[in-house]
gemmi code that builds the backbone of each chain (N, CA, C; Angstrom):
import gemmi

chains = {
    "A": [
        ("UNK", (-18.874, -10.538, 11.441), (-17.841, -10.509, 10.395), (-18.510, -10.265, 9.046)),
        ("UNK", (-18.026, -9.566, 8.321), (-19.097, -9.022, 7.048), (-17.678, -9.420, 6.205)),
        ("UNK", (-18.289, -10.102, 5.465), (-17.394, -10.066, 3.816), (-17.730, -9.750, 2.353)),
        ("UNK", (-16.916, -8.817, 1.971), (-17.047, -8.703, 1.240), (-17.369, -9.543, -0.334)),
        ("UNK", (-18.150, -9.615, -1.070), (-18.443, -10.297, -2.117), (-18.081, -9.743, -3.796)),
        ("UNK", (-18.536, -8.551, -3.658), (-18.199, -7.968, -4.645), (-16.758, -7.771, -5.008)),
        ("UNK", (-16.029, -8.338, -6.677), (-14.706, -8.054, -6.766), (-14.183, -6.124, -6.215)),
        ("UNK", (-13.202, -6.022, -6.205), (-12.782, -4.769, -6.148), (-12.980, -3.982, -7.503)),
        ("UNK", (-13.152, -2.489, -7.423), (-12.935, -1.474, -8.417), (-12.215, -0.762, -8.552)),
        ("UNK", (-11.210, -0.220, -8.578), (-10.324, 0.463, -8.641), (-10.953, 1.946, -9.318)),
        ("UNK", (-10.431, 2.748, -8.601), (-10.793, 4.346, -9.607), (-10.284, 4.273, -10.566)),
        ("UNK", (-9.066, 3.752, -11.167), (-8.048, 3.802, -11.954), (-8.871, 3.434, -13.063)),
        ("UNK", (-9.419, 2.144, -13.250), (-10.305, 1.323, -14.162), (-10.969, 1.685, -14.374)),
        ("UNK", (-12.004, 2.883, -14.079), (-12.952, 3.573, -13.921), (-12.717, 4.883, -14.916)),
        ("UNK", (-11.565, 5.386, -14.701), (-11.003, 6.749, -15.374), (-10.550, 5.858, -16.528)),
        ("UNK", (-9.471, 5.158, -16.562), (-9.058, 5.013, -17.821), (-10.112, 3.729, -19.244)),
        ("UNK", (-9.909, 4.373, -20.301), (-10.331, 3.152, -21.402), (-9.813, 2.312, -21.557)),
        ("UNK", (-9.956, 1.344, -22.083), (-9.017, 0.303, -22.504), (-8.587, 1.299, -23.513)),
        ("UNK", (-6.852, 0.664, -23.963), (-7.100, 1.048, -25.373), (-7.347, 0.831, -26.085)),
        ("UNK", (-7.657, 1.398, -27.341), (-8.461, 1.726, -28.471), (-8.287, 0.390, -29.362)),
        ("UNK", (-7.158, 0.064, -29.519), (-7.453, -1.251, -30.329), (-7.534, -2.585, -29.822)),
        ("UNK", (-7.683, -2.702, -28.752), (-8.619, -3.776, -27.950), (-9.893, -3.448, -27.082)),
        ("UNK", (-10.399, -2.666, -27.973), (-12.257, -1.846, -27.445), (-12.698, -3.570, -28.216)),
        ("UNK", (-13.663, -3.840, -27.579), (-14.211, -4.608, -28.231), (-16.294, -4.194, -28.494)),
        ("UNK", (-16.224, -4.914, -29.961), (-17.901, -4.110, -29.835), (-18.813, -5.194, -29.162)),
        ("UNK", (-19.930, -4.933, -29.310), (-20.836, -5.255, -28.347), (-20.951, -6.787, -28.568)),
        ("UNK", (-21.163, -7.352, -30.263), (-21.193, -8.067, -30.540), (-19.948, -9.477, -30.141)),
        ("UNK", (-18.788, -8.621, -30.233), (-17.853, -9.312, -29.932), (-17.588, -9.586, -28.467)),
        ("UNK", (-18.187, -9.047, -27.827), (-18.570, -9.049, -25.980), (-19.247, -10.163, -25.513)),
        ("UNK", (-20.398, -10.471, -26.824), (-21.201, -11.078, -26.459), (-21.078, -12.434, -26.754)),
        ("UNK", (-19.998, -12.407, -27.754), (-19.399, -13.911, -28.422), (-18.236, -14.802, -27.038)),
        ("UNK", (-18.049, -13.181, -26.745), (-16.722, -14.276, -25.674), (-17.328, -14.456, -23.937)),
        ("UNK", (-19.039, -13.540, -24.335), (-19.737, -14.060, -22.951), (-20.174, -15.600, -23.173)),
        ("UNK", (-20.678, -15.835, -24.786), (-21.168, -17.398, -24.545), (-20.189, -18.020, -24.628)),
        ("UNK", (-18.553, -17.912, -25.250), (-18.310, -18.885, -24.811), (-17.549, -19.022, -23.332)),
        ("UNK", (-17.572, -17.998, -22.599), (-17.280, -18.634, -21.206), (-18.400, -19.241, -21.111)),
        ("UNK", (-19.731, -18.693, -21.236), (-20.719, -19.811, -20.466), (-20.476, -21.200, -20.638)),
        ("UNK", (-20.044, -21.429, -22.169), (-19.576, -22.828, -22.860), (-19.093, -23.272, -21.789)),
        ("UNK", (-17.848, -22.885, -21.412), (-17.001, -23.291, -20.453), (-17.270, -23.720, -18.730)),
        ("UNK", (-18.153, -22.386, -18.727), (-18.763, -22.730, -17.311), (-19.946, -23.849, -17.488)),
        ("UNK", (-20.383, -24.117, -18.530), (-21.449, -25.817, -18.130), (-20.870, -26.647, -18.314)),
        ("UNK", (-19.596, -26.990, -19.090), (-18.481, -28.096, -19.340), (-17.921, -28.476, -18.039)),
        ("UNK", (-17.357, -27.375, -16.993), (-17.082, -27.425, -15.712), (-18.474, -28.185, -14.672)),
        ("UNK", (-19.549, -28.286, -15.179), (-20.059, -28.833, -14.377), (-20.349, -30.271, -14.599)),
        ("UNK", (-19.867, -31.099, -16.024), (-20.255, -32.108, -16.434), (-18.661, -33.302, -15.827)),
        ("UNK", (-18.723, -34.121, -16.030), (-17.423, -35.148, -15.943), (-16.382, -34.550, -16.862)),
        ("UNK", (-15.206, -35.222, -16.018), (-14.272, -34.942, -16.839), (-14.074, -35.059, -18.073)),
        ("UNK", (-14.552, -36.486, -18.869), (-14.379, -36.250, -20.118), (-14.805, -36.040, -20.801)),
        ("UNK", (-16.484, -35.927, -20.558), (-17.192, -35.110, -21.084), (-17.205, -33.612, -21.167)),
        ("UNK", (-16.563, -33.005, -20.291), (-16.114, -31.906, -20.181), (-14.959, -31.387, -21.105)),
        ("UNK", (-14.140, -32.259, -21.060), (-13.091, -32.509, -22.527), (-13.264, -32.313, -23.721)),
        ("UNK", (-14.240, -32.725, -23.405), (-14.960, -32.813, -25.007), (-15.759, -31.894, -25.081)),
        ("UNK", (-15.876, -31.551, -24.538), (-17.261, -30.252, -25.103), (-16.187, -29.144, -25.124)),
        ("UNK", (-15.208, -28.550, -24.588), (-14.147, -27.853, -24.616), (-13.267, -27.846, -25.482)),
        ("UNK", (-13.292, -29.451, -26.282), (-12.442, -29.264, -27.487), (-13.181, -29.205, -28.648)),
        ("UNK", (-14.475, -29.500, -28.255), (-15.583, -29.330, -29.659), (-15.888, -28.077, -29.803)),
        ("UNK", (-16.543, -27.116, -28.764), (-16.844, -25.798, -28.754), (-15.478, -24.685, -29.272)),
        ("UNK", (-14.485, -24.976, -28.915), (-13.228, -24.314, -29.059), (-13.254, -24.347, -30.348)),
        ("UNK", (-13.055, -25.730, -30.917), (-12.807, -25.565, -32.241), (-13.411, -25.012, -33.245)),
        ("UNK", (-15.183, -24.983, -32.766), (-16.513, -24.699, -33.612), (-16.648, -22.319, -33.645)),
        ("UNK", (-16.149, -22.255, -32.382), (-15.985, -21.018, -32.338), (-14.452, -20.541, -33.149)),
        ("UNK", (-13.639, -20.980, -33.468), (-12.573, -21.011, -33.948), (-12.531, -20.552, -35.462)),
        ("UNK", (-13.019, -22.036, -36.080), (-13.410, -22.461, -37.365), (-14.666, -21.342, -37.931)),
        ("UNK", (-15.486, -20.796, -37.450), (-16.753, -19.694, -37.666), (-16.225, -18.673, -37.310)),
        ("UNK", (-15.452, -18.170, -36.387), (-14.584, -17.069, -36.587), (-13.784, -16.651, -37.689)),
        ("UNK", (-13.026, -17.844, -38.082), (-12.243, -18.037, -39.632), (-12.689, -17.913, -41.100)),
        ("UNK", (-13.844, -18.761, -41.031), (-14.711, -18.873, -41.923), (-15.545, -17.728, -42.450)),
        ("UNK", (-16.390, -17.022, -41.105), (-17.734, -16.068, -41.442), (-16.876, -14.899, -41.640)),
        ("UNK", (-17.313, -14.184, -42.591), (-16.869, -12.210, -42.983), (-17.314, -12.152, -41.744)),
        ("UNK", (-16.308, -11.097, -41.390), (-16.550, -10.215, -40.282), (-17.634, -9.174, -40.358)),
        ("UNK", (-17.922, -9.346, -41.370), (-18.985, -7.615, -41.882), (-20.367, -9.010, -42.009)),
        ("UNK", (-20.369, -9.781, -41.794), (-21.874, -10.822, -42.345), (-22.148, -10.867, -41.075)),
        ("UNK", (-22.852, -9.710, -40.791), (-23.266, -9.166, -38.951), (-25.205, -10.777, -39.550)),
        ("UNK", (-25.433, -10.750, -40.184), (-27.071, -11.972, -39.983), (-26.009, -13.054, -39.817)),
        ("UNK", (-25.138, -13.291, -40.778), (-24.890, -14.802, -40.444), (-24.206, -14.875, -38.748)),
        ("UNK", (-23.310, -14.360, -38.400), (-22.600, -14.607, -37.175), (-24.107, -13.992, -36.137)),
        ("UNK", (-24.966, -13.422, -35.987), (-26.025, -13.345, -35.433), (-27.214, -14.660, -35.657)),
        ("UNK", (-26.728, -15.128, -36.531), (-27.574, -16.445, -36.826), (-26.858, -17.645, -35.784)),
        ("UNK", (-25.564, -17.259, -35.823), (-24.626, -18.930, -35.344), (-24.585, -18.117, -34.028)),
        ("UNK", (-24.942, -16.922, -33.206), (-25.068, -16.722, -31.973), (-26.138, -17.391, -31.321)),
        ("UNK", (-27.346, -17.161, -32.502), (-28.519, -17.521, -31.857), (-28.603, -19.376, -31.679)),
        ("UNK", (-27.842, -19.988, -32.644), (-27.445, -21.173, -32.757), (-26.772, -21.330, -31.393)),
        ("UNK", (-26.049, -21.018, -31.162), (-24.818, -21.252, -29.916), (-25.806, -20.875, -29.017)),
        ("UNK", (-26.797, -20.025, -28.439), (-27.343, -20.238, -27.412), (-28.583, -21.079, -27.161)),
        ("UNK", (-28.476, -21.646, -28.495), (-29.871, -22.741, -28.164), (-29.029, -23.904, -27.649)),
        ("UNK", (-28.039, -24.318, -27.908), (-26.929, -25.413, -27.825), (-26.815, -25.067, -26.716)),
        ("UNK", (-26.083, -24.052, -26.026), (-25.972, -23.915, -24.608), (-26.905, -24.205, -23.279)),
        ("UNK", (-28.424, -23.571, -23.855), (-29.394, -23.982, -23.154), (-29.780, -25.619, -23.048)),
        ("UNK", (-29.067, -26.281, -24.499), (-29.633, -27.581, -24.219), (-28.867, -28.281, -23.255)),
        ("UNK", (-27.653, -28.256, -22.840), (-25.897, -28.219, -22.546), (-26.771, -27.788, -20.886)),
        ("UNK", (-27.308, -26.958, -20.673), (-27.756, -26.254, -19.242), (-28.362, -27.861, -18.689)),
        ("UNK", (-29.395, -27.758, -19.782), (-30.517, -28.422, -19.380), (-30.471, -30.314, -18.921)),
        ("UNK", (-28.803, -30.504, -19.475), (-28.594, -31.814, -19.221), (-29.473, -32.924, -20.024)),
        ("UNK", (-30.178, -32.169, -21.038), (-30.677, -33.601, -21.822), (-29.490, -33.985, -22.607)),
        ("UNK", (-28.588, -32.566, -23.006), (-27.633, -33.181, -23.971), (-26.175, -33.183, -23.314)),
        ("UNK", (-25.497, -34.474, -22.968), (-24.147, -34.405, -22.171), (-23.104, -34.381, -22.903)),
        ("UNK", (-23.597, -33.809, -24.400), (-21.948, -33.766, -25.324), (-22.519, -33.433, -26.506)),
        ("UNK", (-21.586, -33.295, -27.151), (-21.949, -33.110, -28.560), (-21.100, -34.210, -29.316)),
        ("UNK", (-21.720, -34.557, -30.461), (-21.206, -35.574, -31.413), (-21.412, -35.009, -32.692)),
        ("UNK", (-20.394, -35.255, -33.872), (-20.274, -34.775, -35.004), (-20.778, -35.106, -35.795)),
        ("UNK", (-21.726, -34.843, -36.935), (-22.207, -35.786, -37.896), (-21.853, -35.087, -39.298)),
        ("UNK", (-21.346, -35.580, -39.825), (-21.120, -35.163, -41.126), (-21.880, -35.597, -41.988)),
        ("UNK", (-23.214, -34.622, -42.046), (-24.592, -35.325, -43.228), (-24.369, -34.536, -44.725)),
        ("UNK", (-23.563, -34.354, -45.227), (-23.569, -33.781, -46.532), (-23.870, -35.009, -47.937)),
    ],
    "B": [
        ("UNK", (-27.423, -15.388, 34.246), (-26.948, -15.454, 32.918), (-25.188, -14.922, 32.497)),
        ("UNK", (-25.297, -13.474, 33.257), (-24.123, -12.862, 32.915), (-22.571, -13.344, 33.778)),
        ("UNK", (-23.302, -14.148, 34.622), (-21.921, -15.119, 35.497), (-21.575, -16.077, 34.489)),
        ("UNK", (-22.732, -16.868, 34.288), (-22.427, -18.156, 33.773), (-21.548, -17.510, 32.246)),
        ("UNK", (-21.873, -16.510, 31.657), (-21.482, -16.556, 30.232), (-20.152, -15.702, 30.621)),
        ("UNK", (-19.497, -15.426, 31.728), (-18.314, -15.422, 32.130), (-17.471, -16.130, 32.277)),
        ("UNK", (-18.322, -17.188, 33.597), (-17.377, -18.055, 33.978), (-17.207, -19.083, 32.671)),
        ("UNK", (-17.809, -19.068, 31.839), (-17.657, -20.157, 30.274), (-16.957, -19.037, 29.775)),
        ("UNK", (-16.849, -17.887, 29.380), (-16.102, -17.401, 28.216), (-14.363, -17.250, 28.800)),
        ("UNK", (-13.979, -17.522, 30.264), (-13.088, -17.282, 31.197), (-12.449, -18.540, 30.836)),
        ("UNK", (-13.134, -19.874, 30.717), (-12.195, -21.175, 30.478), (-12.088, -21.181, 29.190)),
        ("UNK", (-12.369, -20.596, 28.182), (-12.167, -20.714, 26.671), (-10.771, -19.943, 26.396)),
        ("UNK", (-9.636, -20.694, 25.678), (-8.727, -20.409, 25.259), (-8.562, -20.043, 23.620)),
        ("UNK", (-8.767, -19.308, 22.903), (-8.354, -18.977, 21.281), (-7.292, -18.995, 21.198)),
        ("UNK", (-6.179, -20.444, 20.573), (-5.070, -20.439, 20.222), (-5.290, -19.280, 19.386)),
        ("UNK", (-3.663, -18.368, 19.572), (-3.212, -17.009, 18.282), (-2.041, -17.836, 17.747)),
        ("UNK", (-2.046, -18.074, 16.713), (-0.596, -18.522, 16.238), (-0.737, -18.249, 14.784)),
        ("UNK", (0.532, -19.012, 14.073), (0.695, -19.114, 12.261), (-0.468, -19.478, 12.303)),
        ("UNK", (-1.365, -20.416, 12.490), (-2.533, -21.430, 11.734), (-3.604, -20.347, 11.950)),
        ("UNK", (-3.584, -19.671, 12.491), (-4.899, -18.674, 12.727), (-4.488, -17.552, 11.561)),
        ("UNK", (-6.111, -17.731, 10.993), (-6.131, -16.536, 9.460), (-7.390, -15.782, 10.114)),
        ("UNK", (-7.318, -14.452, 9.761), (-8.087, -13.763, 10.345), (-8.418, -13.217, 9.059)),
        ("UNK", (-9.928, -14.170, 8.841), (-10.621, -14.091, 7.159), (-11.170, -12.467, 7.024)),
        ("UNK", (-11.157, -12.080, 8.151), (-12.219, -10.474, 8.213), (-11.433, -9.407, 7.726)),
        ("UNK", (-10.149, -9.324, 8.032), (-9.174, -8.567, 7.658), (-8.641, -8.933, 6.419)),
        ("UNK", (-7.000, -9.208, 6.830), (-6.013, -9.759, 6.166), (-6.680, -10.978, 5.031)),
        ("UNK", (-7.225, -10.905, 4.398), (-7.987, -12.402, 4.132), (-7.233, -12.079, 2.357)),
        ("UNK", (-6.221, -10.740, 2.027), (-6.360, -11.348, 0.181), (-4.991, -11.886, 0.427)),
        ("UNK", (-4.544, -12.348, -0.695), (-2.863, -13.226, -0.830), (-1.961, -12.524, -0.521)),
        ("UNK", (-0.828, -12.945, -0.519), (0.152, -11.982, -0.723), (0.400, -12.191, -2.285)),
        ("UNK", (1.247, -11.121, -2.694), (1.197, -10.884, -3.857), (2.371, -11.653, -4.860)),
        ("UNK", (3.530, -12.082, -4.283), (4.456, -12.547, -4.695), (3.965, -14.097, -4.942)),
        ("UNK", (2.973, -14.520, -3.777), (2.207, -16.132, -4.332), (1.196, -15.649, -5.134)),
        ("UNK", (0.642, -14.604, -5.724), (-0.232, -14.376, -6.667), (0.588, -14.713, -7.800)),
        ("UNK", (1.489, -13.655, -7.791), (2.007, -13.381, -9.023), (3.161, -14.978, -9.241)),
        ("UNK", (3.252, -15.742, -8.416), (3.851, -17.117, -8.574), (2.591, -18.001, -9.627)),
        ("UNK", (1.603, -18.012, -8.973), (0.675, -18.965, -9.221), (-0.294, -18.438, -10.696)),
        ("UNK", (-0.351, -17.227, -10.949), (-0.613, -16.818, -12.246), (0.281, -17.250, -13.428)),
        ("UNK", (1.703, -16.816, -12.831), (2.585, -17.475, -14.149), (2.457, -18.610, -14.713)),
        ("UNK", (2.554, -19.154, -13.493), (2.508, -21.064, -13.839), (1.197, -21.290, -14.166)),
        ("UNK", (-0.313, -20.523, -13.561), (-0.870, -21.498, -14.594), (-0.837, -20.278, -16.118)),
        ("UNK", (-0.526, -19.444, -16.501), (0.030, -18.930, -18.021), (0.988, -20.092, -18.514)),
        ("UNK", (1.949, -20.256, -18.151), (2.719, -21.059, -18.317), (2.229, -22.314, -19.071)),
        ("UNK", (1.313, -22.765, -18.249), (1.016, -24.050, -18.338), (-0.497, -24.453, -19.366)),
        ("UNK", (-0.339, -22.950, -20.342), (-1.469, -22.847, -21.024), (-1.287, -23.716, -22.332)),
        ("UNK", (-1.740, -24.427, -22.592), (-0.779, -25.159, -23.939), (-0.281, -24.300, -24.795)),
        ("UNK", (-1.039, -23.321, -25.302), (-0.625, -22.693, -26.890), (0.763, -21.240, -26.349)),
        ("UNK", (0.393, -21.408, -24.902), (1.838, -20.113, -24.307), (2.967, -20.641, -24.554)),
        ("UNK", (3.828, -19.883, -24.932), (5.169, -20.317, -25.087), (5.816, -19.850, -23.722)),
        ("UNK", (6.094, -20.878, -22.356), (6.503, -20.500, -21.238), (7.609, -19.216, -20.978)),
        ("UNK", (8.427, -19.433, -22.035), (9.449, -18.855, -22.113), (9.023, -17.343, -22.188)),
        ("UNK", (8.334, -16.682, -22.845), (8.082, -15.447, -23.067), (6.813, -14.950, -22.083)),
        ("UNK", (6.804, -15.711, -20.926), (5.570, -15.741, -20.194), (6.605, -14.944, -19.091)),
        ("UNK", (5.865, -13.679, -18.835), (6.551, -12.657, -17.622), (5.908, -12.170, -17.028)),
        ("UNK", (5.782, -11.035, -16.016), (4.524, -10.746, -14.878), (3.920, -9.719, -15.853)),
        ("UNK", (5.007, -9.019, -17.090), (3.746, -7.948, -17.594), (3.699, -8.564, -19.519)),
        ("UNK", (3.504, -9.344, -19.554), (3.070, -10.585, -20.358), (1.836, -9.895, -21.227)),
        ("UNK", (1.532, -9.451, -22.340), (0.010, -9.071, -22.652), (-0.082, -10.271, -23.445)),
        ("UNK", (-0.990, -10.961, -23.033), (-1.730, -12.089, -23.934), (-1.803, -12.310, -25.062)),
        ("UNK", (-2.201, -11.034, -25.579), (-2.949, -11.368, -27.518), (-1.618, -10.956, -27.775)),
        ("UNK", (-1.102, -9.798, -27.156), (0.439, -9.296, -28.256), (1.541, -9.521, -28.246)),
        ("UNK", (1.784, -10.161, -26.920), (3.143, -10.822, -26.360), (3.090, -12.262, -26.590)),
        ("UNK", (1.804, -12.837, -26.331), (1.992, -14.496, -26.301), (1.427, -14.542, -27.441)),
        ("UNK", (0.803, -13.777, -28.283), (0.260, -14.498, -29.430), (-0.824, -15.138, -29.407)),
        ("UNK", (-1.572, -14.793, -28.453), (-3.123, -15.771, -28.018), (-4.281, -14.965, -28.907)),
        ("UNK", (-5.212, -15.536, -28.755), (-6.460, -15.145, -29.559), (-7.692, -14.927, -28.711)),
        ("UNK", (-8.820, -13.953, -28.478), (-9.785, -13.327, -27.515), (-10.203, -14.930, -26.857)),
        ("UNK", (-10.256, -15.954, -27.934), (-11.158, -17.324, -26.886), (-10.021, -17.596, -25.921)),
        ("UNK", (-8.583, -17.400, -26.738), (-7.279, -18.290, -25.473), (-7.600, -17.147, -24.402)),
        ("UNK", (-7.698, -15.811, -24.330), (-7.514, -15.064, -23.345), (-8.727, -15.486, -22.279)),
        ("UNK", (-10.065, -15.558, -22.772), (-11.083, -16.235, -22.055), (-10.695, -17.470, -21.136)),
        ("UNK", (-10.154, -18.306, -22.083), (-9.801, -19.512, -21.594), (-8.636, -19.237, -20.106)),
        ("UNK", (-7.477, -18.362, -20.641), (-6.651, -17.971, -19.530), (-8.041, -17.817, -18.268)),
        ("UNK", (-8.650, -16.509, -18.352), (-9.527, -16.068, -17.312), (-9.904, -16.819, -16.219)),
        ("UNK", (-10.392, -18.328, -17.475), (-10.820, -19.328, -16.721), (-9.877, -20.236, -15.811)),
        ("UNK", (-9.382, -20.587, -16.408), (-8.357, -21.071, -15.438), (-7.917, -20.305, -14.312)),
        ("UNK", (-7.564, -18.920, -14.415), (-7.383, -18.313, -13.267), (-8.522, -18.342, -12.487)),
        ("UNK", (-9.972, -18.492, -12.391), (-10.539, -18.757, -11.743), (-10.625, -19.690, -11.263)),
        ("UNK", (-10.478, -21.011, -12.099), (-10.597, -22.315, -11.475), (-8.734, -22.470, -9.935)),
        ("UNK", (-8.556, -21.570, -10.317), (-6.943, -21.844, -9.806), (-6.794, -20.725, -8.232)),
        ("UNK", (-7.718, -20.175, -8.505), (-7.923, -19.318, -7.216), (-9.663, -19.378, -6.760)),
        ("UNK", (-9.967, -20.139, -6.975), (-11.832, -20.357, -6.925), (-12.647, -19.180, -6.635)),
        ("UNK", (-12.745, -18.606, -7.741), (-13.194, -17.510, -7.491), (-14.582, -17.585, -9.057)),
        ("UNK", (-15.525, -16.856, -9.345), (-15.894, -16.415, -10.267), (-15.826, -15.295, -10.973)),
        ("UNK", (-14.974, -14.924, -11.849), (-14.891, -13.555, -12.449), (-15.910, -12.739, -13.159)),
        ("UNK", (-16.938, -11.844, -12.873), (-18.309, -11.404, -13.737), (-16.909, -11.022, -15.274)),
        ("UNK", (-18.053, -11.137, -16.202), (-18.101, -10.770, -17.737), (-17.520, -9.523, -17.792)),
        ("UNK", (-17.958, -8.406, -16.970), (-17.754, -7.305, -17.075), (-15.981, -7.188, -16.185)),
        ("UNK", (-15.357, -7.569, -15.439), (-14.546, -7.785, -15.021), (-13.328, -8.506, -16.100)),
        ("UNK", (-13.877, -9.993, -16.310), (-13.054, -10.652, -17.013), (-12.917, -10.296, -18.478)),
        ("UNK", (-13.287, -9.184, -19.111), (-12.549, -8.614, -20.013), (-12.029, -7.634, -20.305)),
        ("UNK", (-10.996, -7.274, -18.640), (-10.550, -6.514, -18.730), (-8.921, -7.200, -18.617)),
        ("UNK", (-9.381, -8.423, -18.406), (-7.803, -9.137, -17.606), (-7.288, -9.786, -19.241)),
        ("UNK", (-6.715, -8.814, -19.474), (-6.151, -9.423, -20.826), (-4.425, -9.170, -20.685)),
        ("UNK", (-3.506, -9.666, -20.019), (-2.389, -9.640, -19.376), (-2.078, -9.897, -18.240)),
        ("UNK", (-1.047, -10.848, -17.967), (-0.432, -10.571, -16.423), (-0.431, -10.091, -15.220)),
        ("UNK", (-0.203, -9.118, -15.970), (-0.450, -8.271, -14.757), (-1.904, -7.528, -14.508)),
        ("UNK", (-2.204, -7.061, -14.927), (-3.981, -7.068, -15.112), (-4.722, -7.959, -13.503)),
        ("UNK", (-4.257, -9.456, -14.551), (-4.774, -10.874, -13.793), (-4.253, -10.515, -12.052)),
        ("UNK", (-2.963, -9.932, -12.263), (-2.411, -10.063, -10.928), (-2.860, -9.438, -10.113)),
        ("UNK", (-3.149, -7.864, -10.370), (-3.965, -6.978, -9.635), (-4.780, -7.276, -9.342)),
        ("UNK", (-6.099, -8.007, -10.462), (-7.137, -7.985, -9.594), (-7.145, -9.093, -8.542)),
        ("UNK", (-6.483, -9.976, -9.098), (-6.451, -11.324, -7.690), (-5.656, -11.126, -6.919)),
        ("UNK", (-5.154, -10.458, -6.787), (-4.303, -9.855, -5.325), (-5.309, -8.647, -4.625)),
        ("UNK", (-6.292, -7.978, -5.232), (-6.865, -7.166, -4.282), (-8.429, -7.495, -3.939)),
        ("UNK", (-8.129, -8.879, -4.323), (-9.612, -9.668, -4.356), (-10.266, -10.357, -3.076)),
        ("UNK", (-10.656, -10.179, -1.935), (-10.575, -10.624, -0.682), (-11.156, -12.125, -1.474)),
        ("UNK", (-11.794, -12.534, -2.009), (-12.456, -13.882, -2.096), (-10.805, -15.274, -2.163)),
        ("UNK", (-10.465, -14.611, -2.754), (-9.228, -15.427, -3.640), (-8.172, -16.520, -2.903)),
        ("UNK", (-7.916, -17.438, -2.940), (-8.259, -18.783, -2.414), (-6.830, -18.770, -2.702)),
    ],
}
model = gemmi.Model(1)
for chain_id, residues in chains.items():
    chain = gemmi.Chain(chain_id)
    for i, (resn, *xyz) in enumerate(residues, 1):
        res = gemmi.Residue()
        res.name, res.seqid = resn, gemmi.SeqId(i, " ")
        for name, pos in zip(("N", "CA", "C"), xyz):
            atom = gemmi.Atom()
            atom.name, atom.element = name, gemmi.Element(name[0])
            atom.pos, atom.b_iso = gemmi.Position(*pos), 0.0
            res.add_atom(atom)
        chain.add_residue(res)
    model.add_chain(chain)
structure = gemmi.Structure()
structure.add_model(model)
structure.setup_entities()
């Protein structure tokens, strides 16, 4: 019995583009790859820790979406490189959440 | 050898009935429980407004969602049919129906 693993492709998907005003650029590809990853290490932690990292990350990608110019390609390349050190720590299970500190 | 693995394969009965799924073939959904079980979990997205939730539904322009809610949809549809969607796949499912196609022609899909 052989099964298949790979999702399906359709020719269709293949020939056609998306359209044009939901092309997304590379950068922006790469923002909504980390945060599924976000999502996929939250799924592996407890529930409410999982909660929480889902309502912290959501909001933090949210709020920096809102916040950063869209054209300030260093800063949002700065808070990428930020977001994947966080993620790796998030992998790595030293850190099982995040907590807020407001040091100003 | 070739008796014995007779006379044993001769007393073996394979119930055929409803309960028998024949994973090799027939193994994706039918499509009407796809397209059931996508709505509801759209539906059941907090920021969706159920009401305007339909099989050809586009996410960002119909429901008003934003690229993370559409992610977030993705996810759930995975968690809801246990499947993993690659990156390159899951941003293409930005609607309803989209979602529906591919998990209806998805042999994995649960």
């Amino acid at each position: 019995m052989t099964r298949v693993a790979s999702p399906p492709v359709s020719a269709e998907s293949l020939l056609l583009p998306m359209a044009p005003q939901h092309r997304l650029s590379g950068l922006q590809r790469q923002i909504l790859s980390l945060y599924r990853s976000f999502l996929r290490v939250a799924r592996t932690k407890p529930p409410d820790v999982r909660s929480r990292i889902e309502k912290y990350v959501g909001a933090q990608f949210r709020h920096d979406a809102a916040a950063v110019d869209k054209k300030d390609f260093q800063q949002i390349e700065y808070l990428v490189r930020r977001a994947t050190k966080q993620l790796e720590s998030l992998r790595n299970g030293s850190i099982t959440g995040f907590q807020v500190v407001d040091g100003k | 050898m070739q008796s014995l693995r007779s006379a044993v394969l001769r007393q073996i009965r394979v119930p055929v009935g409803p309960s028998c799924r024949f994973l090799s073939a027939a193994a994706q959904l039918d499509k009407a429980e796809v397209i059931d079980r996508i709505l509801s979990v759209v539906k059941s997205f907090p920021k969706a407004d159920p009401s305007k939730v339909t099989p050809s539904s586009h996410f960002q322009s119909d429901l008003g969602l934003d690229s993370l809610d559409n992610v977030e949809i993705v996810m759930a549809i995975e968690e809801e049919f246990a499947l993993e969607i690659p990156d390159a796949e899951a941003d293409k499912l930005d609607s309803c129906s989209a979602a529906i196609d591919y998990i209806a022609a998805h042999p994995m899909a649960k």
